[in-house]
C-alpha positions in Angstrom: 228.3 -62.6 354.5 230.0 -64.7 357.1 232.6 -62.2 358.1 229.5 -59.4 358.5 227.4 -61.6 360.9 230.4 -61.7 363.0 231.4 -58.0 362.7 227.8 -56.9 363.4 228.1 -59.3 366.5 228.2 -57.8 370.2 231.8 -57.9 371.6 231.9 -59.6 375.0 233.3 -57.1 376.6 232.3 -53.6 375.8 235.2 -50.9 376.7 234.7 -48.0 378.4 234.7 -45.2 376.0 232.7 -47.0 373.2 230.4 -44.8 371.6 226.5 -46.0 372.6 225.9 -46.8 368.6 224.0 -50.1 369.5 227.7 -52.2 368.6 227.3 -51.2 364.8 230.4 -50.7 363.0 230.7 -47.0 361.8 231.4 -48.4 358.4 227.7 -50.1 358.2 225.9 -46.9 359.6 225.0 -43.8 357.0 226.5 -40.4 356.8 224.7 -38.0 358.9 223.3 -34.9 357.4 223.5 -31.9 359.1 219.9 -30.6 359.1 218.9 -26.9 360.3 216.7 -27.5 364.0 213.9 -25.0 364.9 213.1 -25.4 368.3 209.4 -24.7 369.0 207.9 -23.0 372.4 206.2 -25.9 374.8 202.8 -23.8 374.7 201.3 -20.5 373.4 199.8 -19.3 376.6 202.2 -16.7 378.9 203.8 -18.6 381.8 201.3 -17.2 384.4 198.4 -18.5 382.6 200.3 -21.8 381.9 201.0 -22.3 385.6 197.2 -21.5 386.2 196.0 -24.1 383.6 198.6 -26.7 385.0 197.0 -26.1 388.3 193.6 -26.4 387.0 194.5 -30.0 385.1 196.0 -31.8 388.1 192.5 -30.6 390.1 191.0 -32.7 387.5 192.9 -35.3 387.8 193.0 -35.7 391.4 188.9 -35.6 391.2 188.6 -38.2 388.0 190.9 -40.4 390.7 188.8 -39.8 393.4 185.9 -41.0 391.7 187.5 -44.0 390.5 188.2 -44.7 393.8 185.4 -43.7 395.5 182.7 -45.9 393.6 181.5 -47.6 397.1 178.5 -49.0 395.8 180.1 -51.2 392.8 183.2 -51.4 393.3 186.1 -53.0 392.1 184.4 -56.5 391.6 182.0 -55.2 389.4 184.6 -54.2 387.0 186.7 -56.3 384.5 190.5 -56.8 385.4 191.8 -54.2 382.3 189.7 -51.9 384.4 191.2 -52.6 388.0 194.7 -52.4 386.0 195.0 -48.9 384.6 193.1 -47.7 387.8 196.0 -49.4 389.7 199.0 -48.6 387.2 198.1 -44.8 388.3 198.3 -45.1 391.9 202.1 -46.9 391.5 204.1 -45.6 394.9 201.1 -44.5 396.4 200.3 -46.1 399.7 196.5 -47.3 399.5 194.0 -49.2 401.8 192.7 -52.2 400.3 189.7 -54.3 400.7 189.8 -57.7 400.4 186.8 -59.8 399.9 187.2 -62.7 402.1 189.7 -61.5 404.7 186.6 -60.7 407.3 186.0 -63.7 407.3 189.1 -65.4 408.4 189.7 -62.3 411.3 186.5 -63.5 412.3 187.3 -66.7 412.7 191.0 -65.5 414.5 189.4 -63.5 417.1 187.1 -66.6 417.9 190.2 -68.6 418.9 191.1 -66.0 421.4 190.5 -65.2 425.3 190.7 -61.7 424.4 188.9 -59.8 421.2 190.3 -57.4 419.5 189.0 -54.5 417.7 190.6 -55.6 414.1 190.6 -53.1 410.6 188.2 -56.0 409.3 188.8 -56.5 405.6 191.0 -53.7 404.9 194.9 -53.7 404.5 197.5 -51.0 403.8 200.5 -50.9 401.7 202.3 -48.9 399.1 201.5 -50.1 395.5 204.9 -51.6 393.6 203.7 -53.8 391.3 200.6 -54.3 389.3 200.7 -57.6 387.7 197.9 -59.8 385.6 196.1 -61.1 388.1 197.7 -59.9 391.1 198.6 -56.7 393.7 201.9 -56.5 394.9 202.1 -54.1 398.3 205.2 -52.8 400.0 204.0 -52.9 403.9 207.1 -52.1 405.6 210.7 -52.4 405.1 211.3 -55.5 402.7 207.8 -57.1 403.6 206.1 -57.5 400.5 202.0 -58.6 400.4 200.6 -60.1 397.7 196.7 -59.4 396.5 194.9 -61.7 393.8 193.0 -58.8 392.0 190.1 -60.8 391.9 189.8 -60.8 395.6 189.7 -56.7 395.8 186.3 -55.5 396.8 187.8 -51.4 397.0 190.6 -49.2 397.4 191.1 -45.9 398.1 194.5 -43.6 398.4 195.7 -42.7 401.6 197.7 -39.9 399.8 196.3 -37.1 397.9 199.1 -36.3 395.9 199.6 -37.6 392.6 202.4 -39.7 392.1 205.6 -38.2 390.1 205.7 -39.5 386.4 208.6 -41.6 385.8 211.0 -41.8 383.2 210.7 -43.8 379.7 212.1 -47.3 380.8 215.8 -48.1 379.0 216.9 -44.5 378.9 220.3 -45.8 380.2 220.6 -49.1 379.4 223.8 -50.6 377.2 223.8 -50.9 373.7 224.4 -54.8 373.6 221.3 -55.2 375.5 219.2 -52.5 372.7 220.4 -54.7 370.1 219.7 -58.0 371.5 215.9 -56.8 372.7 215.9 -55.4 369.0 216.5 -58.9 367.5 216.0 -61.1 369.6 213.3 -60.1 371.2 211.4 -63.2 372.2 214.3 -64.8 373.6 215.6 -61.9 375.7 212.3 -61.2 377.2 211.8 -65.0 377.8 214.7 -64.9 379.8 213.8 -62.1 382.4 210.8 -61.6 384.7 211.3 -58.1 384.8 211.0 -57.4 381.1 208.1 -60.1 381.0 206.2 -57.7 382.9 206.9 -54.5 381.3 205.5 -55.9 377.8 203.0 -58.3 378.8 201.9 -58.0 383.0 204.0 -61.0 384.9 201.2 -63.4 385.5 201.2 -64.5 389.5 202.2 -68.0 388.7 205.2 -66.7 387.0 205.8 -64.4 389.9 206.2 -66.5 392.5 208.8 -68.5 391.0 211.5 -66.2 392.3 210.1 -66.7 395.7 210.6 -71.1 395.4 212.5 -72.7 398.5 211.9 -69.4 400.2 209.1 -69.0 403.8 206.1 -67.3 402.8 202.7 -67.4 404.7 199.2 -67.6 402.9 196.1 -66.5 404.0 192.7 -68.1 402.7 189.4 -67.1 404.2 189.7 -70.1 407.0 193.6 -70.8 408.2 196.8 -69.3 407.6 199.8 -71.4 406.4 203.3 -70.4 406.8 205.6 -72.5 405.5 208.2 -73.0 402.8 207.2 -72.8 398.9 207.9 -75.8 397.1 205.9 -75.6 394.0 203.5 -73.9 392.0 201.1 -73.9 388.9 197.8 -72.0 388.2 195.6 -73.8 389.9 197.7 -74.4 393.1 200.5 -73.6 395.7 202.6 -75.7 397.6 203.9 -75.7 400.9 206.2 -77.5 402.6 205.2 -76.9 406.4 207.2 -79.6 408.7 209.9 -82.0 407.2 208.1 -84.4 404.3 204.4 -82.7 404.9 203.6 -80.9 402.0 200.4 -78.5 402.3 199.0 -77.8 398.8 196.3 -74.8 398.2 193.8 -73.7 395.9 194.5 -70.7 394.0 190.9 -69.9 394.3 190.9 -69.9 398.1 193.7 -67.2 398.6 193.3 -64.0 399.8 196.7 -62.8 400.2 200.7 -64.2 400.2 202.8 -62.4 402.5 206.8 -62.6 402.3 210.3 -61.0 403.1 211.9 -60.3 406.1 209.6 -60.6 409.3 
């Protein structure tokens, strides 16, 4: 039993031309059957008519998004957060405005600080959507500058594109088989491990988030101030800054309208 376990382990280093047969010895695996394969048409409808009816379907769709979107009178803070997710998940690498509830507020308060007023956007921001997490928006602005939204914060939203974003492959279409078998039994652990496959299965939560962004300058925005400063710790009630040397600024979670970072 002890010399299986250790044939039916992963090798640490895989070679080249191994077959992809999730590191299971051929001896361990069945003989395969040949069977007979029937391949079957992908509709019944000539390919004029299909092309019509595949016209007619992404109509549909691009209306039942627009009236997702479009529900000005509610909005998104009438609706739960399962809601504002799968209306988000279908607008992934679409740039969309965004309205935040709160962020008038603080440009208010900006423009009162200044000789000269400006004519701001008010409580609307733009971005391309990247990553829809638990309880948080993450938005591409430009270049490597990334902006984060508590969902609980957006008031509205509504594409600035009117095309439909490609569908994307299955994930793990071309991943290694060491990595198949270890997500196949050990699961929990290998998941545990990685941010990125924390959020596939489950949503990354935002306090789970910004631990990749520790020791690393990010500026926050609540409804009165805006803080730049270093992040030095985190939890779900609070942030940490660190903006001059030994002055530590810590925030509410609650208060936060939106975390902007990368390169400015």
């Amino acid at each position: 039993m002890e010399r299986m376990k250790r044939e039916l382990c992963c090798p640490e280093c895989v070679p080249s031309g191994m077959p992809d047969d999730f590191c299971i010895p051929k001896e361990y695996c069945p003989e395969i059957i040949d069977t007979p394969k029937y391949p079957s048409p992908t509709t019944c409808l000539p390919e004029e008519q299909q092309i019509e009816l595949e016209e007619r379907i992404e109509e549909v769709n691009n209306l039942l998004l627009d009236l997702a979107l479009s529900n000005r009178q509610e909005g998104l803070e009438e609706q739960d957060v399962l809601t504002r997710q799968n209306i988000l998940d279908g607008l992934i690498g679409i740039e969309v405005s965004v309205k935040i509830n709160g962020l008038q507020d603080f440009k208010k308060r900006r423009r009162s600080t200044r000789r000269k007023k400006k004519k701001g956007k008010g409580s609307w921001v733009k971005g391309c959507i990247e990553l829809v997490g638990r309880n948080f928006l993450l938005l591409l602005v430009k270049d490597s500058k990334r902006m984060i939204v508590p969902l609980h914060r957006i008031c509205s939203i509504k594409s600035v594109e009117t095309s439909i974003p490609p569908i994307t492959e299955p994930r793990f279409l071309e991943t290694d088989p060491c990595f198949r078998r270890s997500l196949a039994f050990n699961f929990g652990e290998t998941v545990s491990c990685s941010p990125e496959l924390i959020h596939i299965f489950y949503r990354i939560d935002l306090k789970i988030y910004l631990l990749q962004l520790l020791d690393k300058k990010i500026t926050v925005i609540t409804p009165a101030k805006k803080i730049t400063g270093v992040l030095v710790g985190n939890s779900e009630e609070s942030v940490s800054l660190c903006i001059k040397e030994d002055v530590v600024k810590e925030l509410s979670m609650d208060e936060i309208l939106i975390i902007k970072y990368g390169c400015s």
